[in-house]
C-alpha positions as CSV (number, residue, x, y, z in Angstrom):
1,X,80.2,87.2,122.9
2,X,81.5,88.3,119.4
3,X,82.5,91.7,118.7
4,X,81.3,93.6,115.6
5,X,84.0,95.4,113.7
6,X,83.6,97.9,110.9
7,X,86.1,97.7,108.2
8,X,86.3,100.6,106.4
9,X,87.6,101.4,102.4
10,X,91.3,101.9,103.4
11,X,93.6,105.0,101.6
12,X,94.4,103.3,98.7
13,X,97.4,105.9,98.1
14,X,98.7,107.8,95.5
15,X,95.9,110.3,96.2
16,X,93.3,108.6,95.4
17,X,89.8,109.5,97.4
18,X,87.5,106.9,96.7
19,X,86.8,103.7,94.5
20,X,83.9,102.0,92.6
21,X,82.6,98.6,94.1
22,X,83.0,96.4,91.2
23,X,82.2,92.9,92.1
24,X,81.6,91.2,96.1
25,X,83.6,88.3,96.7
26,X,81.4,87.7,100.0
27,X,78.2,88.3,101.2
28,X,76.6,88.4,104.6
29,X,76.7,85.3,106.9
30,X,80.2,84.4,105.3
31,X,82.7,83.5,107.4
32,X,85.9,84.8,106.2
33,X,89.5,84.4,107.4
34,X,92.0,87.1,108.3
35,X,93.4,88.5,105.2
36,X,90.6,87.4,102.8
37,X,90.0,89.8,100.1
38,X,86.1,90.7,100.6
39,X,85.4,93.0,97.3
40,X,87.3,94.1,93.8
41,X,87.0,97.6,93.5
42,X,87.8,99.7,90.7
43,X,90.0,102.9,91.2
44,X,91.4,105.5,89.0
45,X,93.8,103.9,88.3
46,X,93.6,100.2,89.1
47,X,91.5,97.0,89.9
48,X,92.3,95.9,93.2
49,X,91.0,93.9,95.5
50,X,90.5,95.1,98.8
51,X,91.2,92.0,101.9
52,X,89.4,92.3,105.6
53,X,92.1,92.3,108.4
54,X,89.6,90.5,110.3
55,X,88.3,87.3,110.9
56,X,84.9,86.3,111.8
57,X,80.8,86.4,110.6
58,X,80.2,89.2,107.6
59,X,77.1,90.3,109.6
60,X,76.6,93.5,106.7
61,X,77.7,95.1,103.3
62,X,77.8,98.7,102.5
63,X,77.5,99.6,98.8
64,X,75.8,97.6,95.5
65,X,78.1,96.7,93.0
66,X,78.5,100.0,91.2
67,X,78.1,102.2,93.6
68,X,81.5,104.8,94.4
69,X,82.3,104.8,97.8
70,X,84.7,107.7,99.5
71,X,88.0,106.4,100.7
72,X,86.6,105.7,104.8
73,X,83.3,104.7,104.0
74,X,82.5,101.7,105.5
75,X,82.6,98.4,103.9
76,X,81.3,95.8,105.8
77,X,81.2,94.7,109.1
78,X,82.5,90.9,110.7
79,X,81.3,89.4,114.1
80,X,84.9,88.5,115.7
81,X,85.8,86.1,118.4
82,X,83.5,82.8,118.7
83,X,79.9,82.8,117.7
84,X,77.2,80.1,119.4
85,X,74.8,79.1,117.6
86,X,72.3,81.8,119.5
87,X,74.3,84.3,118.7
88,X,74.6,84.3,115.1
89,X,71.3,85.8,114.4
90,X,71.7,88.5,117.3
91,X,74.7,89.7,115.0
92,X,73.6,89.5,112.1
93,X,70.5,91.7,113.0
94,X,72.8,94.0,114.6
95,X,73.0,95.3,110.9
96,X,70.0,94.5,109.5
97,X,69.1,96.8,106.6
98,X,66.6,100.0,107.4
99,X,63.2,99.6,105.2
100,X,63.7,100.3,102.0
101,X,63.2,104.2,101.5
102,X,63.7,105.1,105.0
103,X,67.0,106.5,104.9
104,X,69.8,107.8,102.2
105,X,72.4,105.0,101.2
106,X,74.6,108.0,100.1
107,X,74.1,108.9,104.0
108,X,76.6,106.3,105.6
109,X,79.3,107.1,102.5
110,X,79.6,110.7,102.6
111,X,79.3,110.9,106.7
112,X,82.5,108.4,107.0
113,X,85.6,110.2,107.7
114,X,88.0,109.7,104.4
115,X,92.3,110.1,104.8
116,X,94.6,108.5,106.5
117,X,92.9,108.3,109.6
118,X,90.2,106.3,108.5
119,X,92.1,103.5,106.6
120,X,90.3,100.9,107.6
121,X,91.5,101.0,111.5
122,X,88.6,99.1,113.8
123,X,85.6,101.4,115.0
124,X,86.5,103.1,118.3
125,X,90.2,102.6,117.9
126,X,90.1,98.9,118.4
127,X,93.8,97.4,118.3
128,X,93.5,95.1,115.2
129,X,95.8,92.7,116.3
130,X,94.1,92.4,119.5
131,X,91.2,91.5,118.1
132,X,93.1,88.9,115.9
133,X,93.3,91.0,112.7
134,X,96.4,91.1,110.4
135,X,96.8,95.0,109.8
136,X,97.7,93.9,106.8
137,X,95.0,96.0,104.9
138,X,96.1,96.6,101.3
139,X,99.5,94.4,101.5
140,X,100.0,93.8,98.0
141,X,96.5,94.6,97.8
142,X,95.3,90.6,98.7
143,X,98.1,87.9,100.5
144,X,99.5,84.9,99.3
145,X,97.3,82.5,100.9
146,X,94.3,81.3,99.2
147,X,91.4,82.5,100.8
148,X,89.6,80.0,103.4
149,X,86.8,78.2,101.9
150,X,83.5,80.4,102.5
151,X,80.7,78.2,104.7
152,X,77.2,80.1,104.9
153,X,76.1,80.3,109.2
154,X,73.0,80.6,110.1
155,X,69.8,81.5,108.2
156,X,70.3,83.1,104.6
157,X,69.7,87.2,105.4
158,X,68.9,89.5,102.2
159,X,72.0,90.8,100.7
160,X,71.1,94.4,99.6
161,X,73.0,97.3,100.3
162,X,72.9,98.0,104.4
163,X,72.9,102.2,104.5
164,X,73.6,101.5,108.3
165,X,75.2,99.4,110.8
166,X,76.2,99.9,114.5
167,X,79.1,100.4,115.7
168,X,81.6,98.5,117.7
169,X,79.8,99.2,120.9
170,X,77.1,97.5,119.6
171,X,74.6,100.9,119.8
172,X,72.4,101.2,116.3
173,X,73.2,104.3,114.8
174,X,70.5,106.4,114.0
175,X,70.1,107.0,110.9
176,X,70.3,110.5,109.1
177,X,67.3,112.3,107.9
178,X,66.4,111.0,104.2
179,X,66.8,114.2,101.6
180,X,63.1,114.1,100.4
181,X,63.6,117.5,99.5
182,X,66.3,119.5,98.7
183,X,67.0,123.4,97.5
184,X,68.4,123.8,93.6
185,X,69.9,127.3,94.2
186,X,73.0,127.1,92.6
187,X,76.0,129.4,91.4
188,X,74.3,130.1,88.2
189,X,73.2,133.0,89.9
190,X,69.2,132.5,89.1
191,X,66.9,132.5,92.1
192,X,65.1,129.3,92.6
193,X,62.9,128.6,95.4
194,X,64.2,125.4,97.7
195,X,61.5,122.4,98.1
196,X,59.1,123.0,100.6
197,X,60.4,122.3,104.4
198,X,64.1,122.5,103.4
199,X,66.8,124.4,105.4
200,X,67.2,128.0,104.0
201,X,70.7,127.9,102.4
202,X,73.4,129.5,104.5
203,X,75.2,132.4,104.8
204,X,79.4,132.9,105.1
205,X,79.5,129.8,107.8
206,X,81.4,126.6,107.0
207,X,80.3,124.7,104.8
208,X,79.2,120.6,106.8
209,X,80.8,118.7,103.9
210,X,82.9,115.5,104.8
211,X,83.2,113.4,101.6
212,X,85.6,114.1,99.1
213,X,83.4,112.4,96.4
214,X,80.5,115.7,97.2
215,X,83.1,118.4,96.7
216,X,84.4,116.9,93.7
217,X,80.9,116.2,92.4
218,X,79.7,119.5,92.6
219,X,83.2,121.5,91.1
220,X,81.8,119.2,88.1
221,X,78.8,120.2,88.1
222,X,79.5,124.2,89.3
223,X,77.4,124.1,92.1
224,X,77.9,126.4,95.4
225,X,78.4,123.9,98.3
226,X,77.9,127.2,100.3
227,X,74.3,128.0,98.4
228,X,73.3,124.2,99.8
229,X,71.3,122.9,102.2
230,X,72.6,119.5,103.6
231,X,69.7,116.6,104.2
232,X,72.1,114.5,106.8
233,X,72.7,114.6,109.9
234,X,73.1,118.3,111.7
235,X,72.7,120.0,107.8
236,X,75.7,117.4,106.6
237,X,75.4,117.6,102.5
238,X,75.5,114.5,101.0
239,X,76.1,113.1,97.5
240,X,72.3,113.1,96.6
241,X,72.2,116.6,97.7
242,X,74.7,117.3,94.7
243,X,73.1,115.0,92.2
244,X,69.8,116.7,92.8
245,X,70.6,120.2,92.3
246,X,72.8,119.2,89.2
247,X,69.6,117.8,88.1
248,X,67.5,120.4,88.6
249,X,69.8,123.0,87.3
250,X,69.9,120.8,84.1
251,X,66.2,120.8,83.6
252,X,65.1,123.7,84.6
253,X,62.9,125.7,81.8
254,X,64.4,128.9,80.7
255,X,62.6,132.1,81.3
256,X,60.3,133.8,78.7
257,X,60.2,137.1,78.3
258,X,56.8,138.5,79.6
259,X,55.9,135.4,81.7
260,X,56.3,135.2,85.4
261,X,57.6,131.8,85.8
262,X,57.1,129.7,89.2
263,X,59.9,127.0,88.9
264,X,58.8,123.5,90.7
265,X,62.0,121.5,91.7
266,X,62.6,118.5,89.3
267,X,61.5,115.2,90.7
268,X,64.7,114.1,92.5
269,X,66.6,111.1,90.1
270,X,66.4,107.7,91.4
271,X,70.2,105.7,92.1
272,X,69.5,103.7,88.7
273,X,69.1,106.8,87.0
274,X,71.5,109.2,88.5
275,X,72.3,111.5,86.1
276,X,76.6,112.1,87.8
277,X,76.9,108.3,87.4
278,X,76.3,107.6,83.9
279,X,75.9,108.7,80.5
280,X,72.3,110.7,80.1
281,X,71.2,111.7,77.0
282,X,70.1,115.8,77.4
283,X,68.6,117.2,74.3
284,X,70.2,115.1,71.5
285,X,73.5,115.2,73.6
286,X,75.0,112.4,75.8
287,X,77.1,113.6,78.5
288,X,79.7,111.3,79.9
289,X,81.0,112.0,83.4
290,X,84.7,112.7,83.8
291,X,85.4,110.2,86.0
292,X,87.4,106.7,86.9
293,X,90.5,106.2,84.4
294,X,88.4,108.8,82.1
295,X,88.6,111.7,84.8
296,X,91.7,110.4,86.2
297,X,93.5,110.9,82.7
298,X,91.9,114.3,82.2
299,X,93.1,115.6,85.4
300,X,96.7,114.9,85.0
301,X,96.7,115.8,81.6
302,X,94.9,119.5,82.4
303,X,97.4,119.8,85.0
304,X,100.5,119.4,82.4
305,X,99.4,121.5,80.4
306,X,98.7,124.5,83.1
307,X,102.0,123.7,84.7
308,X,104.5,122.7,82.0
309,X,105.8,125.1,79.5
310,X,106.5,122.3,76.7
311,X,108.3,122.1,73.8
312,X,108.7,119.7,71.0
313,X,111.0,118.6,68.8
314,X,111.4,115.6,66.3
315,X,113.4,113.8,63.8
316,X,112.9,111.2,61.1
317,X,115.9,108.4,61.0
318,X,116.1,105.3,59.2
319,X,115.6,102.2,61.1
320,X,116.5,99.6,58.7
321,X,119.4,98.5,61.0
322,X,117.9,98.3,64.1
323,X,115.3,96.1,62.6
324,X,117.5,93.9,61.1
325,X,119.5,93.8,64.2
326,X,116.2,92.8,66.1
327,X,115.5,90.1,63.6
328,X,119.2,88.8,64.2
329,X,118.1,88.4,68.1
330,X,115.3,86.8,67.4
331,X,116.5,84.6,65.1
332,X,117.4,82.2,67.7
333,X,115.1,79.8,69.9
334,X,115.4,82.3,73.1
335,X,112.7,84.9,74.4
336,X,111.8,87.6,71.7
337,X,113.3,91.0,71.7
338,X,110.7,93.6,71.4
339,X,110.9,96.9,69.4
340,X,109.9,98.7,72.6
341,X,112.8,97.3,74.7
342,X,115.4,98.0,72.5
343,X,114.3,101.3,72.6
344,X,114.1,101.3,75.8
345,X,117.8,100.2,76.1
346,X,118.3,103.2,73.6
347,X,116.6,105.9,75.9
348,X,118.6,104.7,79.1
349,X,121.8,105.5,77.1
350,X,120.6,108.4,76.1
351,X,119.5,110.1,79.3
352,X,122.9,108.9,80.9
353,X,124.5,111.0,78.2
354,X,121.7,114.0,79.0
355,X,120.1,113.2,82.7
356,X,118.6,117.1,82.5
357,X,115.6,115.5,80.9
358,X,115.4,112.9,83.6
359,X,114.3,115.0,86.2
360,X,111.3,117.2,88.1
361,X,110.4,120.5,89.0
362,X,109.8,121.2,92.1
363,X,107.5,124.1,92.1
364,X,107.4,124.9,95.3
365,X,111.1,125.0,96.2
366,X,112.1,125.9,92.8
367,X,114.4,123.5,92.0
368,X,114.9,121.2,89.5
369,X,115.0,117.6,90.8
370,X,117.3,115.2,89.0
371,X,116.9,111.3,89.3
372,X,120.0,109.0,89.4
373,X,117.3,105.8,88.7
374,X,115.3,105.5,85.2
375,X,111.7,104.3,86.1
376,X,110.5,104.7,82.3
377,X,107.0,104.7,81.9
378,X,105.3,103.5,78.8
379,X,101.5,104.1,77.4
380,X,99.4,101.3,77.1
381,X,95.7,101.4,75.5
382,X,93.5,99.5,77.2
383,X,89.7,99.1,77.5
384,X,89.8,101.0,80.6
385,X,91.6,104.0,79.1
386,X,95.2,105.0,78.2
387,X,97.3,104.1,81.5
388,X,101.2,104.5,82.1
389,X,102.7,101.1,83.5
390,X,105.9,101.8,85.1
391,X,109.1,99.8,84.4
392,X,111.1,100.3,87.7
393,X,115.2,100.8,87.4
394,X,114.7,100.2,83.6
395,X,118.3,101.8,83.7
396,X,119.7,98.4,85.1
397,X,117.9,95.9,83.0
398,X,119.2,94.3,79.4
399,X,116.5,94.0,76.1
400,X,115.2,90.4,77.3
401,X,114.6,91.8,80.8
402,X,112.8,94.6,79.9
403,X,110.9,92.6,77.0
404,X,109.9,90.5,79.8
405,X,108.3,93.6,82.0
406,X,107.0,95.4,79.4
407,X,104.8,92.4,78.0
408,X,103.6,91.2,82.1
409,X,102.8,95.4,82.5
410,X,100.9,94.8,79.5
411,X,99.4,92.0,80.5
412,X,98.5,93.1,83.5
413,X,97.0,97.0,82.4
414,X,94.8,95.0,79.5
415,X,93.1,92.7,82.4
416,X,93.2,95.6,85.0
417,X,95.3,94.0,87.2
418,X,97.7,96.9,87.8
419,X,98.3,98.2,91.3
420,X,99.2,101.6,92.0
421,X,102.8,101.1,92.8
422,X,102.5,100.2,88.7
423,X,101.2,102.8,87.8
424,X,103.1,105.7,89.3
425,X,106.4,106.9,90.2
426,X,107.7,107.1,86.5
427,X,110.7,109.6,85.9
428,X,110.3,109.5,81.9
429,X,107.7,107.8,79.6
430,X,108.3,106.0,75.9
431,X,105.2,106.7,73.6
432,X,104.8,103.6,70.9
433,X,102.0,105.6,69.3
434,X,103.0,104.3,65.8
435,X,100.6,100.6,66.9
436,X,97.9,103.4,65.5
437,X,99.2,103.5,62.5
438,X,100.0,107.2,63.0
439,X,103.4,109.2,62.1
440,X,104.2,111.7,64.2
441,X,102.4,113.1,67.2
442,X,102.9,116.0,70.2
443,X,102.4,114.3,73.0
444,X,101.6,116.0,76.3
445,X,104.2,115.3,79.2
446,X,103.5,113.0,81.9
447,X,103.0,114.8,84.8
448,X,105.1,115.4,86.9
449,X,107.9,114.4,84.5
450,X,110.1,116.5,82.7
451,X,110.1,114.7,78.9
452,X,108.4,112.2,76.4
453,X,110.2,110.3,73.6
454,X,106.7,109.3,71.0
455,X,107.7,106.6,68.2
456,X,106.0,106.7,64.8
457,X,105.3,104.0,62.8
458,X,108.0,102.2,60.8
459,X,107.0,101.9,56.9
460,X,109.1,102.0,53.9
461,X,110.0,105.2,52.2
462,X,112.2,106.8,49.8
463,X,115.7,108.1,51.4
464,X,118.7,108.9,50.4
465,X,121.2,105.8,51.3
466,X,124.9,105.9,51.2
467,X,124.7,108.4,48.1
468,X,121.7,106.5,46.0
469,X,118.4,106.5,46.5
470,X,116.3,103.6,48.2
471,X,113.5,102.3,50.1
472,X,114.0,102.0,53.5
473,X,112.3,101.3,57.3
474,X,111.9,105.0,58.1
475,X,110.1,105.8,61.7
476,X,109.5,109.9,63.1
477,X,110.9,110.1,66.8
478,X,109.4,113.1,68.8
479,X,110.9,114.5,72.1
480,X,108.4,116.9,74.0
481,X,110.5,118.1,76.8
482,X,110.0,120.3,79.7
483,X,111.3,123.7,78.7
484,X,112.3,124.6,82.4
485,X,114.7,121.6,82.8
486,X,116.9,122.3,79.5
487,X,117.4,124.2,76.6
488,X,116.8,123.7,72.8
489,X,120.8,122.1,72.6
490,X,120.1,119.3,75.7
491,X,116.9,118.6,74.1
492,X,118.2,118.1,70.3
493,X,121.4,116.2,71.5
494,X,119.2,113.6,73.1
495,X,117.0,113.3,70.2
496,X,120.1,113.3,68.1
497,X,122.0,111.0,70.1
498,X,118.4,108.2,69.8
499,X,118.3,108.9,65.9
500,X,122.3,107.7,65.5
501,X,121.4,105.0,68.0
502,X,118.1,103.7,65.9
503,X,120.2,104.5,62.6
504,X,123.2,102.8,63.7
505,X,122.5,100.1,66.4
506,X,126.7,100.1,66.9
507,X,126.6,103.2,68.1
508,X,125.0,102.0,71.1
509,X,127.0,99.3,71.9
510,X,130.4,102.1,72.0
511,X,128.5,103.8,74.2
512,X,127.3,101.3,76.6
């Protein structure tokens, strides 16, 4: 007989906790092969799509598309080893989906275990490749091979969003009381009765939360995990819990002076219309949630900005050689030369010359941390968000090389194709912000580097040419720089030393 596996949302790294399911690429009573991506999911920081290490009969999905999931959730689940014909449907019911309104979706994604451990290892400790799975989980997040040819077995089941399955033993697991009514007490600091038959909230105990998504949720929201009363299994608080006193809190009527007000929890907000999940429109406002690329972005910039004492300095230089140089390149029938990469090539030069500002702080140990390697970041708008493709060893590449990277990273962050290995690991970042049609700019560092170089736009202006005045390609270059790295001198040589460079392209080449 088949065993049933759970595959579970693996750590997709780089310390991201969870992911949003964007699209399923199977649905239950597939048969997929080992290595077969199953769903695309959207991270902070990348679309990826996610492939089952198992083979075998998708007997149940976890999660509609749209719904975040906490990194160990559980995905779906595959029948693996032979299947007769009598035992498809014995597996596939196995999983069959509770009746509707009978238990908490948000049950089975905030009780998984998230980390490491859970990274989409079998249910019980199963070996994977006993069981004829790959281990491969996120391996270049999808393999090679083209996936095997999907064949539907058995009869068509519903595909809705399963809030349970059983485990690898085959034993349902019972599901978790449904949260029909939940306290709003929050840290606000008013007293608000809880629903009627809810726990009373607790005291200075531990707080039962698992999922990383619920703690997150409610530091949004500034609710008191500690002041909650968890609807899942043994007082566990789960993601509606959250969502539900935000609510409440939100819509709440304020106190009149005189009146002896009896507050009535808000009816609790549907999953269509959960008010942490999308914009809501709240007296004339519309709040957007910080989250995805959005929050992602806002995090690391907030973090900067607490962390880094920066500094700025900038420079305007006249690039009417470089861009005739560039032209020269191009005039050829070879690959184009971009602007970026030759300033690219410029900054590699220039942080050989001054490798303070290619370099870390190590809080912790207090040290600074200085990088032999130049993985140069750039920013790239996309309709995602502003993300930071990462051009690896950009020290060792010439301007048709990195023209080459720097248009497939493009390529790539515009479709969302970007994996995290893309996206991170940067040791100092080139700002093109003049493609906004924008002169100057103070750009905040990329955390955890130590410097920025920002770009301008290049437009014609007055300047004073070999003695005479003339119109020529001007451009403003901006270095924001971690003060704890350098000093006002390193800082101003490099800038200095890019100026001569974009001034007088020949000046590279003695350098080089």
């Amino acid at each position: 007989m088949a065993q049933v596996l759970e595959f579970k949302l693996p750590d997709l790294g780089e310390g991201l906790t969870e992911a949003e399911i964007v699209h399923w690429l199977v649905e239950v009573g597939d048969v997929v092969a080992v290595d077969q991506p199953v769903v695309e999911v959207e991270t902070a920081k990348a679309m990826v799509e996610v492939p089952c290490p198992y083979g075998g009969v998708v007997t149940a999905r976890f999660g509609e598309e749209g719904t975040e999931l906490p990194v160990g959730a559980p995905l779906i689940t595959v029948a693996v080893g032979a299947l007769s014909p009598d035992e498809v449907p014995d597996a596939l019911e196995t999983a069959t989906p509770a009746p509707s309104g009978t238990a908490d979706p948000a049950a089975a994604h905030d009780a998984a275990p998230s980390g490491p451990a859970a990274n989409g290892s079998a249910t019980n400790g199963v070996a994977r490749e006993a069981d004829g799975a790959s281990g491969n989980v996120l391996v270049g997040y999808g393999t090679a091979a083209a996936p095997a040819r999907r064949r539907r077995v058995g009869p068509t089941r519903p595909t809705a969003t399963v809030p349970h399955t059983a485990p690898a033993t085959g034993t349902p697991r019972t599901p978790g009381p449904a949260p029909a009514s939940i306290p709003v007490s929050v840290s606000a600091g008013r007293d608000t009765p809880a629903a009627p038959g809810t726990a009373p909230a607790r005291g200075d105990g531990p707080v039962p939360v698992i999922s990383p998504l619920v703690r997150r949720l409610a530091r949004e929201h500034g609710i008191d995990l500690a002041e909650l009363a968890g609807s899942g299994p043994d007082g566990l608080i789960l993601r509606a819990d959250v969502e539900y006193a935000a609510h409440a809190a939100r819509t709440r009527p304020r106190a009149v002076p005189g009146q002896d007000h009896a507050t009535t929890p808000a009816p609790r907000p549907s999953a269509e219309s959960s008010p942490a999940d999308r914009s809501v429109p709240a007296g004339g406002v519309v709040r957007t949630p910080l989250k995805g690329v959005r929050g992602a972005v806002a995090d690391k910039l907030a973090r900067s900005r607490r962390e880094i004492p920066e500094a700025t300095v900038w420079v305007d230089a006249d690039a009417t050689e470089l861009m005739r140089a560039r032209t020269a390149m191009n005039a050829g029938t070879g690959p184009r030369i971009s602007l970026l990469a030759l300033l690219a090539r410029i900054c590699a030069a220039g942080l050989k010359r001054y490798p303070e500002l290619n370099s870390t702080v190590d809080t912790a140990a207090r040290e600074i941390v200085r990088f032999d390697a130049l993985h140069l970041g750039f920013a790239a708008q996309t309709p995602r968000g502003l993300v930071v493709p990462v051009v690896k060893d950009a020290h060792t590449r010439d301007a048709e090389s990195l023209s080459a990277e720097f248009a497939r990273l493009t390529d790539a962050a515009r479709e969302g194709r970007l994996t995290p290995a893309e996206l991170t690991g940067g040791t100092f970042t080139l700002n093109n912000y003049g493609v906004f049609g924008v002169d100057g700019s103070t750009p905040i560092i990329n955390h955890p580097e130590a410097a920025m170089l920002g770009v301008g736009r290049i437009i014609p202006r007055p300047w004073v040419h070999e003695g005479e005045l003339a119109v020529r390609q001007v451009v403003e270059l901006t270095l924001t720089f971690d003060h704890r790295v350098c000093d006002g001198g390193v800082a101003g040589g490099f800038l200095r030393y890019v100026a001569d460079c974009v001034e007088q392209p020949a000046v590279l080449l003695r350098t080089l």
